[in-house]
Gaussian input, Z-matrix of N, CA and C with variables (Angstrom, degrees):
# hf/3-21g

backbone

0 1
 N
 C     1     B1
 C     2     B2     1     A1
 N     3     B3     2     A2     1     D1
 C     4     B4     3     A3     2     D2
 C     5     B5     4     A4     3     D3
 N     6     B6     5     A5     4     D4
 C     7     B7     6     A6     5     D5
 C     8     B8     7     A7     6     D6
 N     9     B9     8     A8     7     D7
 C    10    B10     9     A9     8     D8
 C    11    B11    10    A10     9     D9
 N    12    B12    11    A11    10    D10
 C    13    B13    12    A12    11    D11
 C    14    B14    13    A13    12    D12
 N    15    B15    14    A14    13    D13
 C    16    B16    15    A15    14    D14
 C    17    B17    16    A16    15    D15
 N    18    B18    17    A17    16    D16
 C    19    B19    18    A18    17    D17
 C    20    B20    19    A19    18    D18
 N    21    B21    20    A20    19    D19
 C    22    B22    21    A21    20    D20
 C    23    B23    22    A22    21    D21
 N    24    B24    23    A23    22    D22
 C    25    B25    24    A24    23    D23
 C    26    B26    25    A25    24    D24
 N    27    B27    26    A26    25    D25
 C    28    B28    27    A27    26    D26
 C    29    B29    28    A28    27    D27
 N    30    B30    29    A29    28    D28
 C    31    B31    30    A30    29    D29
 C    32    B32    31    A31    30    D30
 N    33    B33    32    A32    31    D31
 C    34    B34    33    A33    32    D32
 C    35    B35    34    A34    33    D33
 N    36    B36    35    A35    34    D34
 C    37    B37    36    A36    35    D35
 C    38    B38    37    A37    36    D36
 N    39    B39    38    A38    37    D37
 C    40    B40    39    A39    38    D38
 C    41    B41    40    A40    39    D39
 N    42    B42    41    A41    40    D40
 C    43    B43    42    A42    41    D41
 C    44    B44    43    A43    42    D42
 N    45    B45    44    A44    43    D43
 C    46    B46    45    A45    44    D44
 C    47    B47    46    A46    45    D45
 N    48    B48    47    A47    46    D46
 C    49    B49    48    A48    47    D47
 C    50    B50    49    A49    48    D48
 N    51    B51    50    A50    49    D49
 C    52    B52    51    A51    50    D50
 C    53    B53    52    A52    51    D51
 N    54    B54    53    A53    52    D52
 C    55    B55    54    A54    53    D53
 C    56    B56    55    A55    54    D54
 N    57    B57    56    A56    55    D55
 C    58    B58    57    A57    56    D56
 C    59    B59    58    A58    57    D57
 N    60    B60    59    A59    58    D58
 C    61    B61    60    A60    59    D59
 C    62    B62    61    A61    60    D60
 N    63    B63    62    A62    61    D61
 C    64    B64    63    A63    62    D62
 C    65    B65    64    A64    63    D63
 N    66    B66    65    A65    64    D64
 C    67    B67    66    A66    65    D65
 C    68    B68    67    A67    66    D66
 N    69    B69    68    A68    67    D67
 C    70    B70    69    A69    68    D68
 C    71    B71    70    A70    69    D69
 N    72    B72    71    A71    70    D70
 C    73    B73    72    A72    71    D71
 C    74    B74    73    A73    72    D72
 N    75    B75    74    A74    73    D73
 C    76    B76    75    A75    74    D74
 C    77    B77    76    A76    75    D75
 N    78    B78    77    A77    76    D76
 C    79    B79    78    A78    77    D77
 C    80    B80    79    A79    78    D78
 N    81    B81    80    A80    79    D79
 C    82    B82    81    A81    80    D80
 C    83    B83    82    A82    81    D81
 N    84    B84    83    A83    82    D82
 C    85    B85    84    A84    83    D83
 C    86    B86    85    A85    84    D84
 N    87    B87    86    A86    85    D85
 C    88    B88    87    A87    86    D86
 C    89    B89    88    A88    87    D87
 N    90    B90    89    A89    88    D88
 C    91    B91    90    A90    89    D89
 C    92    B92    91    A91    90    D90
 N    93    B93    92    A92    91    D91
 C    94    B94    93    A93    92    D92
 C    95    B95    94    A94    93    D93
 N    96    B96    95    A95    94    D94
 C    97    B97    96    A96    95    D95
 C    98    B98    97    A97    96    D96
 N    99    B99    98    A98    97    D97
 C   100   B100    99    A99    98    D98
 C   101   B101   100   A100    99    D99
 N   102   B102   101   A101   100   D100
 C   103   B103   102   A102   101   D101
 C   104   B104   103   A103   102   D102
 N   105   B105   104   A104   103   D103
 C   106   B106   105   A105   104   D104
 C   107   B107   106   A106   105   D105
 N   108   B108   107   A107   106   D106
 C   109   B109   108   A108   107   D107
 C   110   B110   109   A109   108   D108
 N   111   B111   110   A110   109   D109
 C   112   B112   111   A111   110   D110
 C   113   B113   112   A112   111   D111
 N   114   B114   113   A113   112   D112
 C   115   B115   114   A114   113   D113
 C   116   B116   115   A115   114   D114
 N   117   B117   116   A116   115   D115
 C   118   B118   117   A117   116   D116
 C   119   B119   118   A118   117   D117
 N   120   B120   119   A119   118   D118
 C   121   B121   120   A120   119   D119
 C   122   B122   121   A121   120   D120
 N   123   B123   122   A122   121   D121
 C   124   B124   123   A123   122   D122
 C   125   B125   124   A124   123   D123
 N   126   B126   125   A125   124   D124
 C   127   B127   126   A126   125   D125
 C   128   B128   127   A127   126   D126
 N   129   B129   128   A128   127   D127
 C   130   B130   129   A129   128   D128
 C   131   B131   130   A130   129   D129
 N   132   B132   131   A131   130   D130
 C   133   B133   132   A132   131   D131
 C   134   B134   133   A133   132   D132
 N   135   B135   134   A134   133   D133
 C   136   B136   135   A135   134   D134
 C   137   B137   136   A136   135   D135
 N   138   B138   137   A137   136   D136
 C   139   B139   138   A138   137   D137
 C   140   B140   139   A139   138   D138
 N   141   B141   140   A140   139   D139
 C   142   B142   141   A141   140   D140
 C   143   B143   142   A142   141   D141
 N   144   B144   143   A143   142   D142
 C   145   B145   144   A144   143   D143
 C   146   B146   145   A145   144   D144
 N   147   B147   146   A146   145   D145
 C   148   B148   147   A147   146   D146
 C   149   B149   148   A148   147   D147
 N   150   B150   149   A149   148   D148
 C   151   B151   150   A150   149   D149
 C   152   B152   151   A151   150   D150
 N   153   B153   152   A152   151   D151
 C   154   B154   153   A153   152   D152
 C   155   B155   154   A154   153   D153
 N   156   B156   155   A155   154   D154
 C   157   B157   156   A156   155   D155
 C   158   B158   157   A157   156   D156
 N   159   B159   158   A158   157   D157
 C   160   B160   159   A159   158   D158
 C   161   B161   160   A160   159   D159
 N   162   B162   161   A161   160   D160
 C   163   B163   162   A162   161   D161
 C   164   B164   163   A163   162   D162
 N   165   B165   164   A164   163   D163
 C   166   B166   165   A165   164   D164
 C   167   B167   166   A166   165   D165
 N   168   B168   167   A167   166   D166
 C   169   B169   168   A168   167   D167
 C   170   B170   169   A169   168   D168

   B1=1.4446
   B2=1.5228
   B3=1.4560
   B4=1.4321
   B5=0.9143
   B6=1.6464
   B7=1.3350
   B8=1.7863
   B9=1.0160
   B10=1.5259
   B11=1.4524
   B12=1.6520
   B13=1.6457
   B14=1.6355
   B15=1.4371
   B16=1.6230
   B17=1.4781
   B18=0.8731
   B19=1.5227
   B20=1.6704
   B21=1.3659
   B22=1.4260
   B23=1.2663
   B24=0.9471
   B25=1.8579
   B26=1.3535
   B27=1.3763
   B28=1.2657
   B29=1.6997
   B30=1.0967
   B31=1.4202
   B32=1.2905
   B33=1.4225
   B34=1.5303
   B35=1.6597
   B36=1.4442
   B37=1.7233
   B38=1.9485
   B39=1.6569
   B40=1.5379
   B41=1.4667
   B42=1.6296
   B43=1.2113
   B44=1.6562
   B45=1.0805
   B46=1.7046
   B47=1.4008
   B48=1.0707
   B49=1.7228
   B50=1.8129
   B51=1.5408
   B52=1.2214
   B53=1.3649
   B54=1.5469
   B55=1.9670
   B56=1.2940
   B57=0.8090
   B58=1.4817
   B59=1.6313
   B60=1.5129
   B61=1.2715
   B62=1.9595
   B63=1.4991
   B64=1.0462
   B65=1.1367
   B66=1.4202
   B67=1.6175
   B68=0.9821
   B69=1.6733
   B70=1.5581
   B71=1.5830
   B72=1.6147
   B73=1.0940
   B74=1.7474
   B75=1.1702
   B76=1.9930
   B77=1.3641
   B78=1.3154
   B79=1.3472
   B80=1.3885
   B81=1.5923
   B82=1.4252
   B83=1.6291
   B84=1.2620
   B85=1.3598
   B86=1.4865
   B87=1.4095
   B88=1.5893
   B89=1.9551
   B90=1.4336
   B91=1.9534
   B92=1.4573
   B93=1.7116
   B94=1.4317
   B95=1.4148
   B96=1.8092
   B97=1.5924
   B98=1.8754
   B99=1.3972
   B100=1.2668
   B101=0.9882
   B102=1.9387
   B103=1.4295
   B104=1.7882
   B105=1.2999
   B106=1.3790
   B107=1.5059
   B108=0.7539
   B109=2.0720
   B110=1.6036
   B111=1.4713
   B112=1.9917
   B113=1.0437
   B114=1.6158
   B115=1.8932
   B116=1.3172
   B117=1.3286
   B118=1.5535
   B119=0.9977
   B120=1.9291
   B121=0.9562
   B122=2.0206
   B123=2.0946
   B124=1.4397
   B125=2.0575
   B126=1.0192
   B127=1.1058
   B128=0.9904
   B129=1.3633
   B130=1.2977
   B131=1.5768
   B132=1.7157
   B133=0.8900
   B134=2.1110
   B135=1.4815
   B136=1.1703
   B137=1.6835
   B138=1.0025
   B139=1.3385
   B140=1.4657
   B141=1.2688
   B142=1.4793
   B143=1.9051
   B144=1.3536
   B145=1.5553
   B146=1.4504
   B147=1.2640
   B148=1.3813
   B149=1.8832
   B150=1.6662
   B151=1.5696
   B152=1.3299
   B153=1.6345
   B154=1.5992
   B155=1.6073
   B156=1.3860
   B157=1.4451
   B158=1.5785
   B159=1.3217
   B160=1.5692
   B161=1.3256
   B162=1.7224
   B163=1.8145
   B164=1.5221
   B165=1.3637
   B166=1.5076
   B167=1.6787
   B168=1.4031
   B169=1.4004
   B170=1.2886
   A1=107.87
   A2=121.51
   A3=113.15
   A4=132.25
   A5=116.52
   A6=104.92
   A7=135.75
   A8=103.46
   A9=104.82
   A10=103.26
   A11=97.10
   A12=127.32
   A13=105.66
   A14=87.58
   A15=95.80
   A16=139.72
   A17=146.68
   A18=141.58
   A19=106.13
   A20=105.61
   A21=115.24
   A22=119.44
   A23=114.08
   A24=128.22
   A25=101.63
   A26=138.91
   A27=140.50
   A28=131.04
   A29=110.24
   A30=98.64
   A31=102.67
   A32=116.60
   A33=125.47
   A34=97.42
   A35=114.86
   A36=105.10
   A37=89.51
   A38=124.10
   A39=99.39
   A40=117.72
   A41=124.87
   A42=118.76
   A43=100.28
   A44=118.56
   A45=105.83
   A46=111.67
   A47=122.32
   A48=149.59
   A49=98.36
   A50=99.96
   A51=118.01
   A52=134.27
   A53=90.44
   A54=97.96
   A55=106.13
   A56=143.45
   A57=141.42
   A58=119.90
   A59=105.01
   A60=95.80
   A61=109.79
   A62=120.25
   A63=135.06
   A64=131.67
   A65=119.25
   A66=117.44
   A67=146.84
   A68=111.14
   A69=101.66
   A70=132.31
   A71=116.51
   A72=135.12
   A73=110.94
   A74=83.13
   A75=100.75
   A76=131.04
   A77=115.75
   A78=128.56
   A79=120.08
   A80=120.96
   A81=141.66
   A82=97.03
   A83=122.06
   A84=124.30
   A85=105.08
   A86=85.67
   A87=134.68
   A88=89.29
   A89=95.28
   A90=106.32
   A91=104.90
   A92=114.06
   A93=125.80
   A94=112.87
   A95=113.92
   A96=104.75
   A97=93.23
   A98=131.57
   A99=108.23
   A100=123.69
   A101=140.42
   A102=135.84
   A103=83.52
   A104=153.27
   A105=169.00
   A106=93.00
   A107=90.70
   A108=103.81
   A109=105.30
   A110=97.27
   A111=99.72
   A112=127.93
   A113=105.67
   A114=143.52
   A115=92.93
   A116=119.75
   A117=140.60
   A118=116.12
   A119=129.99
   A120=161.85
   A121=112.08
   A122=92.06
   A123=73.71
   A124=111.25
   A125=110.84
   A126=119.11
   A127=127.94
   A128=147.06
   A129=153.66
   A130=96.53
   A131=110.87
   A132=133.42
   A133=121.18
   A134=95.42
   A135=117.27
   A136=121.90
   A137=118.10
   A138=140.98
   A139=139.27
   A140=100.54
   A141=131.54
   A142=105.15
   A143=102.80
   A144=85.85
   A145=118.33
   A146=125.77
   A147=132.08
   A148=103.13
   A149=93.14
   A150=78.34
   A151=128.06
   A152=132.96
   A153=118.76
   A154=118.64
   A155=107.49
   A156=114.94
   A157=123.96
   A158=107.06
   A159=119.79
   A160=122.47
   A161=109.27
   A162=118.61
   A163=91.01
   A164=99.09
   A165=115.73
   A166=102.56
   A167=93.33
   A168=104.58
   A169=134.70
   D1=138.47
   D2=154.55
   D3=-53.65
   D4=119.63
   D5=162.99
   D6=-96.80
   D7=134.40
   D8=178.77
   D9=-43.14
   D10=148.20
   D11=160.80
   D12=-49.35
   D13=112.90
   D14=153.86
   D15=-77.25
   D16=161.22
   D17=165.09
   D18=-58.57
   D19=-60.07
   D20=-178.15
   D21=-77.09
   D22=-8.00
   D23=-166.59
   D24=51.37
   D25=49.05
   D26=133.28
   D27=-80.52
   D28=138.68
   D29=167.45
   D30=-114.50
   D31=137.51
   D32=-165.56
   D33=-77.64
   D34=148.48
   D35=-160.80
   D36=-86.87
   D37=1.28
   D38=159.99
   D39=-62.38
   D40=-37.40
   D41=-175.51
   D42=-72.35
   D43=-36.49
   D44=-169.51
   D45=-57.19
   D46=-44.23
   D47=141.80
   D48=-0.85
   D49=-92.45
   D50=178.50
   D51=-36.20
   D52=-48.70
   D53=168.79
   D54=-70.64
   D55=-53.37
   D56=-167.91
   D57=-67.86
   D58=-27.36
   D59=169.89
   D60=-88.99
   D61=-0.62
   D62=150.54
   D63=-63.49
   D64=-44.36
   D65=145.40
   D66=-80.17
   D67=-8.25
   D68=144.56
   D69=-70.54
   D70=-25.16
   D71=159.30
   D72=-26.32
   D73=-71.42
   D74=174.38
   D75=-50.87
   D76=-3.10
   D77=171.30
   D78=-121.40
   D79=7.48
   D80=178.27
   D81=-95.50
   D82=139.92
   D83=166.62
   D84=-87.76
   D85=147.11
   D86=-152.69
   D87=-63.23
   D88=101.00
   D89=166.99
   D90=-139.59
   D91=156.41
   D92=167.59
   D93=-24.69
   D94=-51.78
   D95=-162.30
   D96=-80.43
   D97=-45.99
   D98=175.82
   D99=-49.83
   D100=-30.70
   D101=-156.86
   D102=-84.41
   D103=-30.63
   D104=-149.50
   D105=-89.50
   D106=-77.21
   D107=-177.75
   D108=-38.98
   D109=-61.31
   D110=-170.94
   D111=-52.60
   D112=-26.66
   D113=-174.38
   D114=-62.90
   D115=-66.93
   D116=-165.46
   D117=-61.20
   D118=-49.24
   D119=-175.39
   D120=-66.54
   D121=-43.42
   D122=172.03
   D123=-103.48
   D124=23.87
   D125=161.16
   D126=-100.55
   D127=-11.91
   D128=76.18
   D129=30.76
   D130=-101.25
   D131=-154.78
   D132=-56.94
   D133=-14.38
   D134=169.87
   D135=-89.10
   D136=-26.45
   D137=151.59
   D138=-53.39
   D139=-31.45
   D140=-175.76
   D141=-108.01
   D142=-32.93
   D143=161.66
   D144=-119.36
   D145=30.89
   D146=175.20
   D147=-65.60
   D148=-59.52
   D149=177.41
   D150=-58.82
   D151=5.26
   D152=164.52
   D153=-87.12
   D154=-13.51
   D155=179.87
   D156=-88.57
   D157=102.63
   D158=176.55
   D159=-65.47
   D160=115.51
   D161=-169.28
   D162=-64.86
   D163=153.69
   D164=168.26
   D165=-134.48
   D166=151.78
   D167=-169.55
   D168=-26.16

């Protein structure tokens, strides 16, 4: 997954974590426990970069 621009230009190694177990995901054929996993996986991954994104009004 892309990840958004950091301030620091770090990527924290939970997201590096995350993508990667996201792209192995992507090369598993398509079953209940993978569509479960990816769900999880990108919620996870939404979680972990919420704090770089600034609310606007």
């Amino acid at each position: 997954m892309p990840t958004p621009p950091r301030p620091d230009g770090q990527v924290p190694p939970a997201l590096d974590n995350v993508n990667a177990r996201i792209r192995c995901l992507m090369d598993q054929p398509a079953t209940p426990h993978r569509t479960e996993e990816y769900r999880h996986l990108l919620t996870a991954w939404a979680n972990l970069v919420r704090g770089d994104v600034d609310q606007t009004a």
